[in-house]
N, C-alpha and C positions, 0 to 999 in steps of 0.2 A: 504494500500500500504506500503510494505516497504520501509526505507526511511535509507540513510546513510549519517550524516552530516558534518562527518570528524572530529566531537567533540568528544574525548573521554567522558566525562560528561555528552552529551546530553539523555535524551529518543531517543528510533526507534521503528518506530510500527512494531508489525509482521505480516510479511504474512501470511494469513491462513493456518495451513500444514508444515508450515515448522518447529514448536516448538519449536521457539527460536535458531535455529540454525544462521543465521545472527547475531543475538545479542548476543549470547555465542562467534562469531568472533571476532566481534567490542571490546567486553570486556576482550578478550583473548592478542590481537593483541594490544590496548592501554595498558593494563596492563604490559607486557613482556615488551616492548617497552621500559615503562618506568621502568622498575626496572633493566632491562638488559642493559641500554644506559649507552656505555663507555664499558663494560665489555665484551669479543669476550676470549672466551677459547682460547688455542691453540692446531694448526691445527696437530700438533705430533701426532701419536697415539689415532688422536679424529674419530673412523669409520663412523662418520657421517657427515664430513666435504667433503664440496662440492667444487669441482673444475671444475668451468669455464675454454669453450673457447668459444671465439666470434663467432657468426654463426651455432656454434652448433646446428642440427634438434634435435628433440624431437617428439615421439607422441605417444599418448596414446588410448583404447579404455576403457570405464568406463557403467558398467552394474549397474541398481539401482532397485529396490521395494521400494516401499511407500507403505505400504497397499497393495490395490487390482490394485494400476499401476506398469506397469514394464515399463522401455526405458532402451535405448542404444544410446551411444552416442558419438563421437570420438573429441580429442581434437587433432589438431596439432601446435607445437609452434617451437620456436626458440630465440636461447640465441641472447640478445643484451649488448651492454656496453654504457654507456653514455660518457658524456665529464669529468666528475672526475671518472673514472677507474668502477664505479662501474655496477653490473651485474642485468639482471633481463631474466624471462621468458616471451614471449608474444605467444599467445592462442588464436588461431581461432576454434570455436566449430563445426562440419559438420555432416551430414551423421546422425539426430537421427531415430531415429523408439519409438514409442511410442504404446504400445501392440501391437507389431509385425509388425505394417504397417510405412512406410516413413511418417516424420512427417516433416512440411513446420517451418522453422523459420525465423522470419520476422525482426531478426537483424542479422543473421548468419554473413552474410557476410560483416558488417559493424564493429561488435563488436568485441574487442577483450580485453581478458585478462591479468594480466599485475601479475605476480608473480614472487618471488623471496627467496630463501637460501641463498644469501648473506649476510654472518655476520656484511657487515661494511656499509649496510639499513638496513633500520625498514620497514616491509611491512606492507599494508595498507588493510583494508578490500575492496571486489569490490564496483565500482558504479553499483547498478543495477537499474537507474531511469528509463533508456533505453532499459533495456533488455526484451527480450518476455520469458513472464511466464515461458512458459517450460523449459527455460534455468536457473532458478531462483537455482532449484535444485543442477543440475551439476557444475554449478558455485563456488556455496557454500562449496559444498563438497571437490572439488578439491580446492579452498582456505582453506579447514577443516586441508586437507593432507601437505598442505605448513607448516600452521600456527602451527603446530603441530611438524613437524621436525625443523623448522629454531632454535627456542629456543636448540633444543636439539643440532644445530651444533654450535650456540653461546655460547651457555656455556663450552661445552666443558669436559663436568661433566661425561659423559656416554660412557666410554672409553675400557671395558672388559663386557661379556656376567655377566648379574645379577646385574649389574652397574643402581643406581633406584633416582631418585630425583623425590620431592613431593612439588610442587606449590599449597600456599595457594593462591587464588583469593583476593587481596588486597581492589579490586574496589568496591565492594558489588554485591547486585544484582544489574541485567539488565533488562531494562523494555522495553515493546512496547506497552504501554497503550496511548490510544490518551484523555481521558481525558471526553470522549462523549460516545462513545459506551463502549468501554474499560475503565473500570474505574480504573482494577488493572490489570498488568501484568508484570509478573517476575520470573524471574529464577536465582539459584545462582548454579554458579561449581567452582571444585576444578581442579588440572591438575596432576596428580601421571603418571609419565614416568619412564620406566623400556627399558634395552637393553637388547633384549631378548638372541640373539645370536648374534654369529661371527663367519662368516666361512670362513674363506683364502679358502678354496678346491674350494668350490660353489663361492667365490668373494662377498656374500653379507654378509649383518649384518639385523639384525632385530627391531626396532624398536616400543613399545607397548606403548601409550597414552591415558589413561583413564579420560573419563572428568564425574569425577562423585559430589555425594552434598558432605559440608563441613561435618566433623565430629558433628559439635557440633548444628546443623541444622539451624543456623542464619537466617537463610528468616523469614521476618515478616508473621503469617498470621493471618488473623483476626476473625478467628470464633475456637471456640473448635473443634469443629467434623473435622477441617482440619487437626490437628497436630498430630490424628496418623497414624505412619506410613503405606502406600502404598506398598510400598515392602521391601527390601532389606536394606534401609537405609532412613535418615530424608529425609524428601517430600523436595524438591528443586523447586518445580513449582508450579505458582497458576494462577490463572485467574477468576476476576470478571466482568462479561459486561451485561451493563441495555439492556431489551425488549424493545421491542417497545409496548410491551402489560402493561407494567411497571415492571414488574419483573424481578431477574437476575438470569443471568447464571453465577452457579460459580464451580469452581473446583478446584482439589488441585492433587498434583501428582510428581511423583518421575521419572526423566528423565536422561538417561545416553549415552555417549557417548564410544564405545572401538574399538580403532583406533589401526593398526597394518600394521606398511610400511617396505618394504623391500628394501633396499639401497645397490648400487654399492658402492664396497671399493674401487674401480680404482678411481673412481670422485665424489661418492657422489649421485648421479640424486637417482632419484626412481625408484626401476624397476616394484614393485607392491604394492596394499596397499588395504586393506579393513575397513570397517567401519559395526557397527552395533549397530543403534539409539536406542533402546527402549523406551516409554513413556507410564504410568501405570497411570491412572487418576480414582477418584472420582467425580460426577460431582452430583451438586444437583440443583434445581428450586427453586429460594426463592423469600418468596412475600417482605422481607427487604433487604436493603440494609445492615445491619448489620449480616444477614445471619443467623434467629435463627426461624425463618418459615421455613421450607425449607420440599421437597420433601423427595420418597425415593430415596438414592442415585445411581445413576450408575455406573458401573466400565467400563472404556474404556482402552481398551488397541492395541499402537498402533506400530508399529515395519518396521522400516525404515532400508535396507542391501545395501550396496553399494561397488561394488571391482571394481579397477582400474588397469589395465597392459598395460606393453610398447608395443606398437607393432615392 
């Protein structure tokens, strides 16, 4: 189960399938937070600066693949203010289809989401203890597309088309290891954001956020045959977890994130944004825990697409 305990410091286990995408938030969202507390660019000439008004509707509908699932799934919110001025989104998710047919959710109507582009909060990753599975996804993602802009209208840094700043990950890696089944699990990202355009004619700007591994490939991993590289760049993911036969499964793998939002110049909101997950793994059967028995290896590769627009 995954689990979010409002610690930046703490472990979170992962949900199966989702590759660390919760835990790339939690460590995204604490990190910023605190390197960025105090610091709010100015809203001059920043095309990514968002401007509330109270009451404001919102809604969105948001298409995904995971593999061999596909859903659809709509979110409708509306802007609120609290009692010290500040703004947030709140999200009622409806209407999914999950491979083509209406799909019943069993908090729809009860849950809702609670986000925010307000530079003077720090947003928070969701509570999913409550939430029904299939929501686990759409949730994430669209906290993916928050968590990904707010930085960029906080700072303040990304101000003309080609305009680029490159977040090292301070916190190290992020783990969902429980300690029993899971014995290891962890991933480490970097955040390089690029504006891609700026169009006064069309009214938006474009927005690029790549959550990819560190240059210098810092993740610990514990056997030889993990450290060379998977694809493109140093392996950033691993995973060990004991059988119940006594054996373990382990793997190693190279996972990346390229997030691309398109933003109103009039206010800021989002008008559309896409995502596309990849995750490139190794995976072997070993009879030690120190991983030097081991099978022959597998390659899995698995490729997660997600676009979102206003309706």
């Amino acid at each position: 189960m995954l689990r979010d305990s409002g610690d930046c410091g703490s472990g979170r286990l992962r949900r199966s399938g989702m590759h660390g995408q919760a835990a790339i938030l939690s460590i995204l969202l604490c990190a910023l937070s605190s390197l960025l507390s105090g610091q709010a660019g100015p809203a001059t000439l920043n095309p990514l600066h968002r401007e509330y008004r109270e009451g404001e509707r919102l809604a969105y509908h948001m298409k995904g693949v995971n593999e061999a699932w596909h859903y659809e799934i709509d979110a409708d919110g509306v802007v609120k203010k609290d009692a010290a001025g500040r703004f947030s989104e709140e999200y009622q998710w409806t209407q999914m289809k999950s491979g083509g047919q209406a799909a019943t959710l069993a908090t729809a109507t009860d849950y809702r989401q609670r986000l925010t582009l307000d530079p003077g909060q720090n947003p928070s990753a969701p509570d999913l203890t409550h939430v029904d599975p299939k929501m686990i996804g759409p949730v994430t993602d669209m906290m993916t597309f928050y968590a990904d802009l707010w930085p960029a209208d906080k700072l303040g840094a990304l101000k003309k088309a080609g305009d680029h700043f490159y977040f090292r990950n301070p916190m190290g890696p992020s783990s969902w290891a429980d300690g029993t089944r899971v014995l290891v699990g962890e991933d480490l990202i970097d955040f390089d954001m690029t504006l891609k355009s700026v169009d006064t004619a069309a009214g938006t700007a474009v927005l690029e956020v790549k959550h990819v591994p560190p240059h210098d490939g810092a993740l610990p991993l514990k056997a030889e045959w993990m450290k060379a590289p998977i694809g493109g760049g140093p392996n950033n993911w691993v995973q060990i977890a004991k059988s119940s036969d006594g054996t373990f499964d382990a793997g190693v793998g190279l996972e990346t994130f390229t997030v691309e939002i398109t933003v109103s110049l009039a206010d800021g909101r989002m008008v559309s944004a896409t995502m596309e997950n990849p995750l490139i793994t190794i995976e072997r059967v070993c009879e030690d825990e120190a991983l030097t028995k081991c099978g022959e290896a597998q390659r899995h590769e698995i490729s997660r697409k997600i676009e979102i627009s206003a309706k």
